[in-house]
N, C-alpha and C positions, 0 to 999 in steps of 0.2 A: 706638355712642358715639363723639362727634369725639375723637381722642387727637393727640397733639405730640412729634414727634421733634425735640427739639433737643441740635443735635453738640456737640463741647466748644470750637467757635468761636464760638457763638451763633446759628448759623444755626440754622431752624426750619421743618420742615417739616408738614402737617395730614394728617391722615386719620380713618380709619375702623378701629373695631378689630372684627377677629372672632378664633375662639379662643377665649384665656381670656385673662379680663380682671385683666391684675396690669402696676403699673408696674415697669419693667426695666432693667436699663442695661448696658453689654456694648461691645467695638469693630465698629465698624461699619465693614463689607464688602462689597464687593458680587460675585455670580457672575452669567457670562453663558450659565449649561447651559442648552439649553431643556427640558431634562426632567433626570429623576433626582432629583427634591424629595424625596423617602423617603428615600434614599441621603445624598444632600448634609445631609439634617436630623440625622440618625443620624451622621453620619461621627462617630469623636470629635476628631479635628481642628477642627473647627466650634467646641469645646467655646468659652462665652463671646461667640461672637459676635452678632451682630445683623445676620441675613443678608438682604440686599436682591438681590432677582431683576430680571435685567433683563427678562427675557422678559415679555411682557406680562400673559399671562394663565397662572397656577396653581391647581392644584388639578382639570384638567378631567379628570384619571384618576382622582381617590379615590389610594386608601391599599391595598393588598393584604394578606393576613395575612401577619402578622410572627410568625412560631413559629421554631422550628428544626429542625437536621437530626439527623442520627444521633449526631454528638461533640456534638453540644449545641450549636454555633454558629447565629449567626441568621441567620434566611431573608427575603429582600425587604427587606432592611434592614444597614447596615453597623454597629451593634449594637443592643442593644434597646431602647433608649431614646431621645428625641430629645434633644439635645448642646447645641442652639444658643437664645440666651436670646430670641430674639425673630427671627420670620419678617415680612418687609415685602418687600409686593407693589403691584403697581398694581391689578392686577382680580383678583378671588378669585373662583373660578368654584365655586358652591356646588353646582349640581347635576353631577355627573361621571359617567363612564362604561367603564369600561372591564370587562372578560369577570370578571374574578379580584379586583375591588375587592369589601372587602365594607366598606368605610363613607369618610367625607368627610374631606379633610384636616381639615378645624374641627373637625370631632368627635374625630380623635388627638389635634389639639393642644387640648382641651378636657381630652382625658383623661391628655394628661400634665404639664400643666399652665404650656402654652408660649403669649405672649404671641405676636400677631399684629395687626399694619396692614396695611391694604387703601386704595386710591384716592390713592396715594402718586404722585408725576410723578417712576416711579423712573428714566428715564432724567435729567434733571436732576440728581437724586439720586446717577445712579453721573458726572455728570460731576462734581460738586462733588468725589467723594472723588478722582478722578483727580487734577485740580486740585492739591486741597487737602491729598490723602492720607489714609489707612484713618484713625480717630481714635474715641474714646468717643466714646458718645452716650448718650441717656436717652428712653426712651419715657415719658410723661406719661400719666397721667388725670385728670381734673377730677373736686375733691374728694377723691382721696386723696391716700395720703403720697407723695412722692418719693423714688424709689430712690435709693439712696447712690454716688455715683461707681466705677463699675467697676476694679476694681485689678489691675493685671497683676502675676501672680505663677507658680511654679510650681504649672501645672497636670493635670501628669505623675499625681500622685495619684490626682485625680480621677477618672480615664480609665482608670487601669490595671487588673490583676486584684490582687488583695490575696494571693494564695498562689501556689504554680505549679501549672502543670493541663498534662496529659500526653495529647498524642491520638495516634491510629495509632501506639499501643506496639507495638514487636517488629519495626519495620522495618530496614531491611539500614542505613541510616544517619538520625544524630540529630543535628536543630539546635535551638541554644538560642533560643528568639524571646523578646527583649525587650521586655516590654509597655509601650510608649512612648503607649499611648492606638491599637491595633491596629486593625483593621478586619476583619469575619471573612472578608471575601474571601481577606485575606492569609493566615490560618491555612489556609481551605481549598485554595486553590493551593499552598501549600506541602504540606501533605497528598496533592495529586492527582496531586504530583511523586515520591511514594513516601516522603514523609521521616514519619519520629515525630517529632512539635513537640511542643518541652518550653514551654512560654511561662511565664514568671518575672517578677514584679512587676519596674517601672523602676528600683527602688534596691536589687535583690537582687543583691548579689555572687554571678556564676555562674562566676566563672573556674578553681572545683572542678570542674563540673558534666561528665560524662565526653559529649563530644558531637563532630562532625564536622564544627561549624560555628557562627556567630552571627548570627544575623539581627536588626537593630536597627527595630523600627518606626517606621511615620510617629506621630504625636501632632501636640497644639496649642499656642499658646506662644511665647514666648521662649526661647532654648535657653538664653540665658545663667545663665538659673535655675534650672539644671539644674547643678549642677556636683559633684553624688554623680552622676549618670548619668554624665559625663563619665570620674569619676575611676575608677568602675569598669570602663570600655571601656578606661583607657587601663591599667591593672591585667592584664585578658585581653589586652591586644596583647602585655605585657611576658613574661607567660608563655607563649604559646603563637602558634605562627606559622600555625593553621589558617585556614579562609574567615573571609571579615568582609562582610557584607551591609548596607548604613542603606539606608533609602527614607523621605523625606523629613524629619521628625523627626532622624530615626535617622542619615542623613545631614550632617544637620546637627552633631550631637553626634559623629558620627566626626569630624568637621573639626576640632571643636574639644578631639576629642582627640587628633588629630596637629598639633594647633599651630598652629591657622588661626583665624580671626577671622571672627565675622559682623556682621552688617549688617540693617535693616529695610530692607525694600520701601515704595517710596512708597505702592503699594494691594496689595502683595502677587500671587501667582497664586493664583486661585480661579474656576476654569474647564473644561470639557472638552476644550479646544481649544487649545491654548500648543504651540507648535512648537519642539521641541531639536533642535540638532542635533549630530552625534558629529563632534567636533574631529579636524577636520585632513581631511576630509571633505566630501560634497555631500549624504549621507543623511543625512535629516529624519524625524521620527516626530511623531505628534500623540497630546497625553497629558492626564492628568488631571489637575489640581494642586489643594491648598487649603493655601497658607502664606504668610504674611509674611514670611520672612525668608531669606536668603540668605548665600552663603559670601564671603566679599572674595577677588577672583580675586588680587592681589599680593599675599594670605597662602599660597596653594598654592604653597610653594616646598620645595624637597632631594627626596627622592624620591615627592611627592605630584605628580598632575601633571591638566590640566581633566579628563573627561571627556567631555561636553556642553555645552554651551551651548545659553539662552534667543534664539531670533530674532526676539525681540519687542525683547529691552533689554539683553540681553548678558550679564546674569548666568550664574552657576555653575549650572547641571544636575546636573553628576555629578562625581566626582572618582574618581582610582584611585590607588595605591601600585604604585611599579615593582619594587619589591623583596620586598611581601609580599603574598598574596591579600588586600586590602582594596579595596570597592567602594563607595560611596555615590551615587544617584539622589534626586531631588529630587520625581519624579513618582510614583505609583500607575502601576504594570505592570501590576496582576490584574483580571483579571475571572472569575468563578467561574461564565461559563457560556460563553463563548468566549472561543477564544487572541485575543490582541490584536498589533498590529504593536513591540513593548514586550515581549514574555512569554520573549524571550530574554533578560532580566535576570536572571529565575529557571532558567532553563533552564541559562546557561552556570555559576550559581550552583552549582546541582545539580552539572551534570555534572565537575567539578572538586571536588568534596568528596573 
């Protein structure tokens, strides 16, 4: 069926839908991973978007089983649902192949009920958003109704877990992970690091909770609508001088609960490949990113000081506190099947508890 993505500029693009057929509407982003489409779908970061792939052609590996492991976290997938309200691609490669696929992206996203465009001139498409910048849009279909305009709002909710959940009890030390919209890799890296991870809804006051540390997740969003997550980070600072962790999300609401200010990215980082680098320094690391927004480097002032920086465009990477263990990253460190050039984020995290 021909389907119409048109942006909230009025620009209009044509395609083809596969999937499942429902009109959609969401900010529209584009990434340049060549692979990870199960991952990047599932993130909950993605949550709301309408994710355009530059890579030409997806879909030619299938889908692998998405189960879990022993604490129940999910496998081949960074959690168990797909997040993002609509996949747009240039070519959709319907027959696939890979050892451990056991069915077709269109048949997931059939089964979980995620809109898809196909025959998209998505490079055009990720120039326009450069251009023009990330912005709504609306996938169309002829003859029905049209989706209602996408509304940016806190979507911390969404994403989170609704009660707290406790894994690898009874280890030598305990941190609080704030559920900001998680991803299980982080749960299980944090786990492979020896710790018990208490994970706690986003708007749970945990500044009771007896632990060795806090770990603030990445999520999706505007942080600015977030301002119960904020007020209770900045509640734990006031009480207690133990570690402080954010990774992307989670960073960002650290900033803005030492008194910093952010900012939208004209397209945001949503990519495999974004280069930081550690201020004051020539070591560079390449990392994985999915956010729009960013820290305003002339609000990091008194004892907060850069981190990182972005060598694409200069932005804030990281942030740290000279006075107290508090740390903020803007990227995904983990991988939960090899160390990454990154996995001393966690490591120096760790070993300072």
């Amino acid at each position: 069926m021909t389907v119409s993505l048109v942006l909230a500029d009025g620009t209009c693009f044509k395609g083809e839908s596969f999937g499942y057929e429902q009109p959609v509407s969401g900010e529209l982003v584009f990434n340049t991973a060549m692979t990870g489409y199960p991952e990047l779908l599932t993130d909950p970061s993605s949550r709301g978007q309408l994710l355009v792939m530059t890579y030409p052609v997806i879909g030619n590996y299938g889908v692998q089983p998405i189960g879990t492991d022993e604490y129940g976290l999910t496998v081949n997938a960074d959690s168990g649902n797909i997040q993002v309200h609509a996949l747009i691609v240039s070519e959709y490669s319907k027959f696939y192949s890979h050892w451990n696929a056991t069915e077709s992206l269109e048949d997931w996203m059939k089964r979980e009920k995620i809109t898809g465009m196909k025959g998209v001139d998505t490079r055009e498409l990720a120039k326009h958003i450069r251009e023009h910048g990330s912005m709504t849009a609306r996938i169309l279909f002829e003859g029905k109704t049209k989706p209602s305009e996408f509304s940016f709002g806190n979507m911390l909710a969404d994403v989170s877990c609704k009660k707290p959940v406790t894994y690898n009890a009874g280890a030598d030390k305990t941190v609080v992970l704030v559920d900001y919209g998680v991803r299980a890799g982080m749960i299980r890296c944090l786990i492979n690091e020896g710790l018990t991870v208490v994970r706690v809804p986003w708007n749970m006051d945990y500044s009771g909770i007896k632990c060795d540390g806090v770990v603030l997740s990445e999520g999706p969003g505007n942080p600015s609508y977030s301002s119960e997550a904020v007020a209770n980070i900045q509640k734990f600072m006031k009480k207690s001088h133990k570690r402080v962790l954010g990774v992307g999300m989670g960073c960002l609401l650290l900033g803005l609960a030492g008194g910093m200010d952010t900012y939208k990215l004209k397209f945001g980082h949503h990519t495999h490949n974004q280069p930081v680098r550690l201020a004051g320094t020539d070591r560079c690391f390449i990392t994985t990113q999915n956010h729009n927004y960013a820290l305003r480097e002339d609000s990091v002032i008194g004892n907060w000081k850069v981190y990182l920086k972005n060598l694409n465009d200069g932005s804030v990477e990281g942030i740290y506190n000279t006075r107290k263990p508090w740390v903020g990253v803007m990227f995904h460190s983990e991988s939960d099947l090899i160390d990454t050039d990154t996995r001393f984020i966690y490591k120096d995290f760790v070993a300072k508890l």
